[in-house]
PDB file of N, CA, C, O and CB in Angstrom:
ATOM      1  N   UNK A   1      93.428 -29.885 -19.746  1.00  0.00           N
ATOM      2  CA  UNK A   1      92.981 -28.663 -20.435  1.00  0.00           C
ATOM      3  C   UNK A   1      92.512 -29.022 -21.840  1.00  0.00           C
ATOM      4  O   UNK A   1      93.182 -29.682 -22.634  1.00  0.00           O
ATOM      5  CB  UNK A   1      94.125 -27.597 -20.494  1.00  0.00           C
ATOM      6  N   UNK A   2      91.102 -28.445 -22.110  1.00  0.00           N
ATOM      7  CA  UNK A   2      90.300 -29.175 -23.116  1.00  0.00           C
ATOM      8  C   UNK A   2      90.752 -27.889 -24.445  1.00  0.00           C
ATOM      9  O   UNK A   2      90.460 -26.754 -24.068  1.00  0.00           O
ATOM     10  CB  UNK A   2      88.280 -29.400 -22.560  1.00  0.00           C
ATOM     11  N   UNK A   3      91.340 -27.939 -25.752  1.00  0.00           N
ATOM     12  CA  UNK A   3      91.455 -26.978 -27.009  1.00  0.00           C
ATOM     13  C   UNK A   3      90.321 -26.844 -27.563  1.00  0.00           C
ATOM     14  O   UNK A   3      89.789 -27.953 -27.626  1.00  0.00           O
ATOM     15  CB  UNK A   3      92.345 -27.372 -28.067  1.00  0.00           C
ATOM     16  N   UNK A   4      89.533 -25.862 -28.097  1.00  0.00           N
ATOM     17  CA  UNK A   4      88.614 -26.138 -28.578  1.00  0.00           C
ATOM     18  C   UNK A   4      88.898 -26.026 -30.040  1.00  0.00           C
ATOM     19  O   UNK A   4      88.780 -24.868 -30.438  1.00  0.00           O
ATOM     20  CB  UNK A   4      87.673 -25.493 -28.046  1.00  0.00           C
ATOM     21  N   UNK A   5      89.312 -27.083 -31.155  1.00  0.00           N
ATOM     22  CA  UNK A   5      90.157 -26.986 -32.656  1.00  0.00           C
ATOM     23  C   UNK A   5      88.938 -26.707 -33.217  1.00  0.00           C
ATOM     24  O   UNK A   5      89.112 -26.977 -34.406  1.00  0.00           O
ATOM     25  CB  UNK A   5      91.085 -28.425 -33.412  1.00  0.00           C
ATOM     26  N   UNK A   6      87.771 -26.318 -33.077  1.00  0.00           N
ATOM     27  CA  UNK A   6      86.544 -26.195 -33.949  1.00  0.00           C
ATOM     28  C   UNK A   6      86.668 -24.477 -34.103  1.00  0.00           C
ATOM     29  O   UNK A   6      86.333 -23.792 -35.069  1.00  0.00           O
ATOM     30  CB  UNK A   6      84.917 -26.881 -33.124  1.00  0.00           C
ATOM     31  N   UNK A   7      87.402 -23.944 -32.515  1.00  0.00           N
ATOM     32  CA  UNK A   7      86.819 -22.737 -32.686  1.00  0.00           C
ATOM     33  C   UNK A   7      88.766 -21.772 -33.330  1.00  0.00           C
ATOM     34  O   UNK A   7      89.199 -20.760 -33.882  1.00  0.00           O
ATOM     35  CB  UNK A   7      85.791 -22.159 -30.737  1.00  0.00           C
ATOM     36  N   UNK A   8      89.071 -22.669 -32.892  1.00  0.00           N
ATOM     37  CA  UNK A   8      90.424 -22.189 -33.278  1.00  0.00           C
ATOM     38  C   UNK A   8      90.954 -22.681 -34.881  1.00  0.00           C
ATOM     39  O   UNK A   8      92.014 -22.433 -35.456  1.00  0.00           O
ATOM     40  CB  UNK A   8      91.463 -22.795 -32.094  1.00  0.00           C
ATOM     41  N   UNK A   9      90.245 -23.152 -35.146  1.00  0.00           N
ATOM     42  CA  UNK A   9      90.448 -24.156 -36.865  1.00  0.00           C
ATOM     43  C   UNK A   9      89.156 -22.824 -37.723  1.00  0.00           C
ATOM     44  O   UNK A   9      89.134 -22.879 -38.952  1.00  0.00           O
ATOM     45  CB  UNK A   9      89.426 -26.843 -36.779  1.00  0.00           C
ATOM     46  N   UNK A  10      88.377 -21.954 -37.166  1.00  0.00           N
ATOM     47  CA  UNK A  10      87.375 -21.147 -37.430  1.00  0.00           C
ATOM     48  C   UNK A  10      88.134 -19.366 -37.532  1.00  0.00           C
ATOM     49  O   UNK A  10      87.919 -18.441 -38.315  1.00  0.00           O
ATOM     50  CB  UNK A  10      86.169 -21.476 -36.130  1.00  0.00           C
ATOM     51  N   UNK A  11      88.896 -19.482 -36.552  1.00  0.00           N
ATOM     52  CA  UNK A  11      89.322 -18.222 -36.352  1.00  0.00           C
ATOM     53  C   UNK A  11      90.323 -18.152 -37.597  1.00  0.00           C
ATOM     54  O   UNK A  11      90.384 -17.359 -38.537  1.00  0.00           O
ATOM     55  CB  UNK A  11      89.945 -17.970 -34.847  1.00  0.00           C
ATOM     56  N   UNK A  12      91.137 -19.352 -37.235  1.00  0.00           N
ATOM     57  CA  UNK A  12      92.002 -19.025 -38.598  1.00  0.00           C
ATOM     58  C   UNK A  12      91.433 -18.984 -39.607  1.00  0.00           C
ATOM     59  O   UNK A  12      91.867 -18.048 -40.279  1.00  0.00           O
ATOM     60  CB  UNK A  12      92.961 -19.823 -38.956  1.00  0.00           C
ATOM     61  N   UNK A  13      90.310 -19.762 -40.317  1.00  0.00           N
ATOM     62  CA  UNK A  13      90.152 -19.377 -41.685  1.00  0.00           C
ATOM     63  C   UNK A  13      89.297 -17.912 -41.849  1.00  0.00           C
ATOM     64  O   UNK A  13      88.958 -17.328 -42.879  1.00  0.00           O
ATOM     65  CB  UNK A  13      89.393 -20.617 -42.429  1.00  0.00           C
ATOM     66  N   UNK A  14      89.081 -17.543 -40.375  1.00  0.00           N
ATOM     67  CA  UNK A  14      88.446 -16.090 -40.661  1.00  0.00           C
ATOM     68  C   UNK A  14      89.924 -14.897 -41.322  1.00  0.00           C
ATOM     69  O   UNK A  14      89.860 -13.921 -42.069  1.00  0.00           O
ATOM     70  CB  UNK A  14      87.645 -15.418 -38.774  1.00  0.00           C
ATOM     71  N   UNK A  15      90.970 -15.470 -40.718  1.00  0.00           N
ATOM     72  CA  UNK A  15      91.736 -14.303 -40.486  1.00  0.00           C
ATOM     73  C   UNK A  15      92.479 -14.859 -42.365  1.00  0.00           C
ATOM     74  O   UNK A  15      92.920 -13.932 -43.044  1.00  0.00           O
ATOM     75  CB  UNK A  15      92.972 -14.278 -38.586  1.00  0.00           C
ATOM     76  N   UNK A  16      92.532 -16.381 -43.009  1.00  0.00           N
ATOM     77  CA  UNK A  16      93.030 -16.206 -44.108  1.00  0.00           C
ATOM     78  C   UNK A  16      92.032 -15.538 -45.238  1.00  0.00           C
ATOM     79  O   UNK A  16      92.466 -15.278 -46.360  1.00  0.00           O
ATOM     80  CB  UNK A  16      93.539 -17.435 -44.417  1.00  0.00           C
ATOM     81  N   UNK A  17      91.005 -15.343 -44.956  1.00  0.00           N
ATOM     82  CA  UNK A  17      90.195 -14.930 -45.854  1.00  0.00           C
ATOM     83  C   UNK A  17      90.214 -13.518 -45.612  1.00  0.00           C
ATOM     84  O   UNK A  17      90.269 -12.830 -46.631  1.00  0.00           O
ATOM     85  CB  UNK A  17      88.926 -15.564 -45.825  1.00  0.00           C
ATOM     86  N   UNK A  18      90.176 -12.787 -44.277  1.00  0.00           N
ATOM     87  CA  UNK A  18      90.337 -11.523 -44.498  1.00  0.00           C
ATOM     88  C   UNK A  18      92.047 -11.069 -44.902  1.00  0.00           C
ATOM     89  O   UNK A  18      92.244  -9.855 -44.943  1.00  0.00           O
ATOM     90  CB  UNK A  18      89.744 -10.868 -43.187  1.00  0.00           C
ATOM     91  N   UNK A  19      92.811 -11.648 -45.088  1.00  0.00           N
ATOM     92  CA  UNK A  19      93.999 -11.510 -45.454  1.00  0.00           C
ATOM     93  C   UNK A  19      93.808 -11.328 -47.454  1.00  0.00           C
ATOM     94  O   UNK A  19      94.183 -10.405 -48.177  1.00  0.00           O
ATOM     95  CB  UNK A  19      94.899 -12.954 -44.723  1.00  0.00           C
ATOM     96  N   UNK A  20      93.243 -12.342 -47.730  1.00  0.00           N
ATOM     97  CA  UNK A  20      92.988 -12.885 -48.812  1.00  0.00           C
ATOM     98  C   UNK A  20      91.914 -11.368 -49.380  1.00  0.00           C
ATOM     99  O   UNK A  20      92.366 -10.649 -50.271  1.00  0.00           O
ATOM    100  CB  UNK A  20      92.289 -14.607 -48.554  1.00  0.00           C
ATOM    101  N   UNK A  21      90.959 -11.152 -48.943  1.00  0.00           N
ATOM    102  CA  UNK A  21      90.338 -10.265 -48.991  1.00  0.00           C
ATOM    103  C   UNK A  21      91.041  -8.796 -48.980  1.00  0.00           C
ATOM    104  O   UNK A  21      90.417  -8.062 -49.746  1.00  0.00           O
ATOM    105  CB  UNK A  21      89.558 -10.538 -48.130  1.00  0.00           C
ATOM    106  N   UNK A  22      92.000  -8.211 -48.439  1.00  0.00           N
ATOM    107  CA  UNK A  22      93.041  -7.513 -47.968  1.00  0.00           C
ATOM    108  C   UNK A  22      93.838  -7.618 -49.828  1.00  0.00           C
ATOM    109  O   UNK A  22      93.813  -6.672 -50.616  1.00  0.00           O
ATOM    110  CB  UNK A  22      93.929  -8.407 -46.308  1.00  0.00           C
ATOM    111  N   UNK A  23      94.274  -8.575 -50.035  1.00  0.00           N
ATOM    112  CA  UNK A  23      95.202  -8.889 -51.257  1.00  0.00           C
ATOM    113  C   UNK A  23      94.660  -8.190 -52.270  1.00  0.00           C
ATOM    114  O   UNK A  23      95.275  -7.583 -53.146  1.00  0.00           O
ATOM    115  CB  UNK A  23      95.340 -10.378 -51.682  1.00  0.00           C
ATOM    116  N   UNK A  24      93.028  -8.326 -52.079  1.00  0.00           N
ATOM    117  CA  UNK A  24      92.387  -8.703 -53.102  1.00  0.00           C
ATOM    118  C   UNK A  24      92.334  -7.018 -53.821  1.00  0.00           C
ATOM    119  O   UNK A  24      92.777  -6.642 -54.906  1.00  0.00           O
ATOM    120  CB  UNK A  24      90.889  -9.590 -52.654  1.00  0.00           C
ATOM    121  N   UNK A  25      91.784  -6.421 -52.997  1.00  0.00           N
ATOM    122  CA  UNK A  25      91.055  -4.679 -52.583  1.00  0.00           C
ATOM    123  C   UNK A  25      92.687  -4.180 -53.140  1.00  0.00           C
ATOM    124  O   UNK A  25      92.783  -3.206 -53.886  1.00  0.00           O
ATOM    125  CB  UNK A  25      90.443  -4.115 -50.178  1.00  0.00           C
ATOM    126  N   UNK A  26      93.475  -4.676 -52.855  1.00  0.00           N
ATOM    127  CA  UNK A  26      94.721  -3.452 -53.271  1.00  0.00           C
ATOM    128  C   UNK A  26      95.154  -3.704 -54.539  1.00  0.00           C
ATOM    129  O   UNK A  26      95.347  -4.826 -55.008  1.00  0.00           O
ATOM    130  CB  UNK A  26      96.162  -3.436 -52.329  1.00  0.00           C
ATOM    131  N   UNK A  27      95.304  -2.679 -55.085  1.00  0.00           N
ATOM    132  CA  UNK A  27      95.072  -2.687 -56.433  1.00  0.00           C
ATOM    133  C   UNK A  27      96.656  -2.261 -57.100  1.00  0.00           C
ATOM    134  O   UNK A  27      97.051  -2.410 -58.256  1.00  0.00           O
ATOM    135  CB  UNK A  27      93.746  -1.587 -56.789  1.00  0.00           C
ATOM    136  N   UNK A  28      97.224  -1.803 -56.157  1.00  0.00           N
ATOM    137  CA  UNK A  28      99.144  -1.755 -56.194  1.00  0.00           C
ATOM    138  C   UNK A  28      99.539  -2.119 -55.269  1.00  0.00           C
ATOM    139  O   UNK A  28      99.109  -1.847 -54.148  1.00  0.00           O
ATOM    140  CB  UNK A  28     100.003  -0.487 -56.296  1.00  0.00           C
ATOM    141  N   UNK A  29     100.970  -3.216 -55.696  1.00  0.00           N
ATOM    142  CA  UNK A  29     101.521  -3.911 -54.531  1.00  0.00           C
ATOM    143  C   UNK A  29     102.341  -2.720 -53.508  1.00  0.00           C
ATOM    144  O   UNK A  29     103.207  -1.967 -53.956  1.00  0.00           O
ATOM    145  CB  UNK A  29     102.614  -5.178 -55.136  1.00  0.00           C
ATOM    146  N   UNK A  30     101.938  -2.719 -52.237  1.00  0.00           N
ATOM    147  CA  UNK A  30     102.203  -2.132 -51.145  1.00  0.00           C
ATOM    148  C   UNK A  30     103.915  -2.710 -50.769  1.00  0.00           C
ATOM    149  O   UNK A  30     103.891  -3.925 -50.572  1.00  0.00           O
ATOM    150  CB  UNK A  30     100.932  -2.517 -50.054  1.00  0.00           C
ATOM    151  N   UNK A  31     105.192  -2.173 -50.648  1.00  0.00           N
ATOM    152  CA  UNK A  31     106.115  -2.380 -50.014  1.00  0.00           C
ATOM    153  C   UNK A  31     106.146  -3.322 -48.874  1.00  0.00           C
ATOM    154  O   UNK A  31     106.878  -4.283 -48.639  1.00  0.00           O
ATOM    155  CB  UNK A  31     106.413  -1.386 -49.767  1.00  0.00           C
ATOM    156  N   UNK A  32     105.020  -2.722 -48.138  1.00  0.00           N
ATOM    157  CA  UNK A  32     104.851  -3.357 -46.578  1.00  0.00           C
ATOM    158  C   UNK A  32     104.429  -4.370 -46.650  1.00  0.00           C
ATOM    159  O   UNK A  32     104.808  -5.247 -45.874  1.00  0.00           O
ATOM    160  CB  UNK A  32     104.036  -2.779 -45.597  1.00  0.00           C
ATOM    161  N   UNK A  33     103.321  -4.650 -47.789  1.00  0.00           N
ATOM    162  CA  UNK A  33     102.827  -6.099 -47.544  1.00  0.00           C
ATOM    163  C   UNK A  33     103.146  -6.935 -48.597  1.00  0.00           C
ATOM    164  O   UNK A  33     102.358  -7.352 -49.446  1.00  0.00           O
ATOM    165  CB  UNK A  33     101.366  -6.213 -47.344  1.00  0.00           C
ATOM    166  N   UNK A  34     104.890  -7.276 -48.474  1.00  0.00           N
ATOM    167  CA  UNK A  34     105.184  -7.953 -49.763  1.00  0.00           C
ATOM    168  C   UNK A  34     105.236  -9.612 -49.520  1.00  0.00           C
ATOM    169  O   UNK A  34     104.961 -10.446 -50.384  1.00  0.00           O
ATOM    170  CB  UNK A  34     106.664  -7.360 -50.363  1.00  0.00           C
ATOM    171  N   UNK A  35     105.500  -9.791 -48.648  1.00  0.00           N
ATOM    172  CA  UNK A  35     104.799 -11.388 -48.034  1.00  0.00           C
ATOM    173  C   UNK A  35     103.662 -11.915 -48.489  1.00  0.00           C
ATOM    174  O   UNK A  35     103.359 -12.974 -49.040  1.00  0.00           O
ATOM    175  CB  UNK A  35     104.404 -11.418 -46.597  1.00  0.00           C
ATOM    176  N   UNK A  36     102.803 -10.460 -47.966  1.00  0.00           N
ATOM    177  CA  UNK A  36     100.908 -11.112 -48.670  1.00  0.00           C
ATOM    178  C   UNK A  36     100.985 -10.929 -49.574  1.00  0.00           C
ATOM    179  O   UNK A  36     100.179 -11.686 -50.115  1.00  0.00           O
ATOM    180  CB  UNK A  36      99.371 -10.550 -48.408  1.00  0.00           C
ATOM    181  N   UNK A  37     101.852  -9.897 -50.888  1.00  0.00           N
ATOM    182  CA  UNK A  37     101.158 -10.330 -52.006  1.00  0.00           C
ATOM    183  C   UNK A  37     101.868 -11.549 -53.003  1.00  0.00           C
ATOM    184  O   UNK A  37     101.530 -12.009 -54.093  1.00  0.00           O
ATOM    185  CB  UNK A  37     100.922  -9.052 -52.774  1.00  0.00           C
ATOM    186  N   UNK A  38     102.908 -11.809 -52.167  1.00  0.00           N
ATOM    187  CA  UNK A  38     103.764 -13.114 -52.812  1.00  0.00           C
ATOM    188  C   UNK A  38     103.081 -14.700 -52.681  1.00  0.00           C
ATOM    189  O   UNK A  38     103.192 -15.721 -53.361  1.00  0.00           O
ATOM    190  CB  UNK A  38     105.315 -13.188 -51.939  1.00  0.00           C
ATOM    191  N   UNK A  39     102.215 -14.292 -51.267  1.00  0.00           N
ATOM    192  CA  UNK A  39     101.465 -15.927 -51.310  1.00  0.00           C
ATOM    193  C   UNK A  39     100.395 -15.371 -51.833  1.00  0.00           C
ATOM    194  O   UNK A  39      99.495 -16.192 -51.659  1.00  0.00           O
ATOM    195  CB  UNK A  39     101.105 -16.956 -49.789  1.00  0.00           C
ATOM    196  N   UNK A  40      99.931 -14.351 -52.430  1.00  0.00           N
ATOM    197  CA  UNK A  40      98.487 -14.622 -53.087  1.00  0.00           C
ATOM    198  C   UNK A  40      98.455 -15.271 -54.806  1.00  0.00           C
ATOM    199  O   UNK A  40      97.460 -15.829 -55.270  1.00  0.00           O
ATOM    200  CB  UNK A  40      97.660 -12.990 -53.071  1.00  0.00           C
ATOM    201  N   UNK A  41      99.298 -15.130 -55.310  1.00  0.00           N
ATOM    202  CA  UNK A  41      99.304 -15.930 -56.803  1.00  0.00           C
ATOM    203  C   UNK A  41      99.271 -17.367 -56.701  1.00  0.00           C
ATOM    204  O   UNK A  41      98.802 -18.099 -57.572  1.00  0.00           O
ATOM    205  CB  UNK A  41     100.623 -15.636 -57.685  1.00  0.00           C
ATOM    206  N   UNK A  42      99.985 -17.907 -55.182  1.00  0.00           N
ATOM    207  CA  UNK A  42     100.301 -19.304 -55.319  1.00  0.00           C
ATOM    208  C   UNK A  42      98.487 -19.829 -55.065  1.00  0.00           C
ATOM    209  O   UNK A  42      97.942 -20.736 -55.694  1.00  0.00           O
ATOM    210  CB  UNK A  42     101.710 -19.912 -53.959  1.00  0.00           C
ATOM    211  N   UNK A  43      97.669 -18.756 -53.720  1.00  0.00           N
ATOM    212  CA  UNK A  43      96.596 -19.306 -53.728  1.00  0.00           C
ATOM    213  C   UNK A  43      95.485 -19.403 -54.860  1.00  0.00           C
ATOM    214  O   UNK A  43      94.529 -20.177 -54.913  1.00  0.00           O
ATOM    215  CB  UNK A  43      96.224 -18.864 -52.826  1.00  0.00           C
ATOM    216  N   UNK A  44      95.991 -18.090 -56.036  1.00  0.00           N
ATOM    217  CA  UNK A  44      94.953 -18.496 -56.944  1.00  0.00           C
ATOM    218  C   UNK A  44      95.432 -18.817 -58.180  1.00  0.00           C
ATOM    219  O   UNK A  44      94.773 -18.664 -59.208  1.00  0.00           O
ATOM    220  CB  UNK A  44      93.981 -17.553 -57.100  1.00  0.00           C
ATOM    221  N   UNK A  45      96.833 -19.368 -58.131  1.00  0.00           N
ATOM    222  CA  UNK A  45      97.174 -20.151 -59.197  1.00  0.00           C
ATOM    223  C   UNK A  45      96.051 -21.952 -59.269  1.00  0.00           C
ATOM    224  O   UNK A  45      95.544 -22.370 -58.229  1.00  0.00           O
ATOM    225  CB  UNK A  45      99.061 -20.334 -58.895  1.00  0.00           C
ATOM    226  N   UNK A  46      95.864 -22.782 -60.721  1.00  0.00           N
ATOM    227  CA  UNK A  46      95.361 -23.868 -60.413  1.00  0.00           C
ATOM    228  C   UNK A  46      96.410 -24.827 -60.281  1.00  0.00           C
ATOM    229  O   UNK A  46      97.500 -24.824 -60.853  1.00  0.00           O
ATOM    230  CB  UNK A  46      94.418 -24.194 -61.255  1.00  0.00           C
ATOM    231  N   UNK A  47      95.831 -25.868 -59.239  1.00  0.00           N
ATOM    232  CA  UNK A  47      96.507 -26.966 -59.234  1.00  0.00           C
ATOM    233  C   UNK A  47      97.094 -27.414 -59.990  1.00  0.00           C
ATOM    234  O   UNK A  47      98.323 -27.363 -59.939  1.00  0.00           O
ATOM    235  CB  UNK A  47      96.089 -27.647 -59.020  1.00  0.00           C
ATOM    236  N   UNK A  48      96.230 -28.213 -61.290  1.00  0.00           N
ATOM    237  CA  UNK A  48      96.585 -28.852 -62.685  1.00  0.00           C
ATOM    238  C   UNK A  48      97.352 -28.016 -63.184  1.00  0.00           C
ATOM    239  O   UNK A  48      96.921 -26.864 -63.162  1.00  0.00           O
ATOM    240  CB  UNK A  48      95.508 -29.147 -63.667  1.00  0.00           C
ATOM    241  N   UNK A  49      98.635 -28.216 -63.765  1.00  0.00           N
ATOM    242  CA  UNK A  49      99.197 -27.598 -64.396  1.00  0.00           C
ATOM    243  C   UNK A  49      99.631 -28.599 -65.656  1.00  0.00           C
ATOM    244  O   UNK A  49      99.821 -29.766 -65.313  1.00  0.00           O
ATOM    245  CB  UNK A  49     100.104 -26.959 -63.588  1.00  0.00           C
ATOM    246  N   UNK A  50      99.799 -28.317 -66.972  1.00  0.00           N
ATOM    247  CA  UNK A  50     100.254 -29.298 -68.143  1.00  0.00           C
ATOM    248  C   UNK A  50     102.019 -29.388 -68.356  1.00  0.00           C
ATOM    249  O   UNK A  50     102.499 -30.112 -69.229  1.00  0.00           O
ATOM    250  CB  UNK A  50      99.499 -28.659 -69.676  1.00  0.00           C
TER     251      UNK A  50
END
């Protein structure tokens, strides 16, 4: 049984970006989605830090 990781490595970054996108649009943190808005600082924190 052949995976296809091109199309499944595709889907996911569709679904982190509409997640990401989702974070983005709400403008008060929601109760329900306190998971998503806890990993969204780490994604747009920068790497480099001093």
């Amino acid at each position: 049984m052949k995976i296809n990781v091109k199309r499944i490595f595709m889907a996911f970054l569709c679904a982190e970006l509409l997640l990401f996108y989702i974070s983005l649009i709400q403008p008060a943190p929601v109760p329900d989605h306190g998971t998503l808005l806890e990993i969204k600082p780490y994604k747009l924190q920068p790497v480099v830090q001093p």
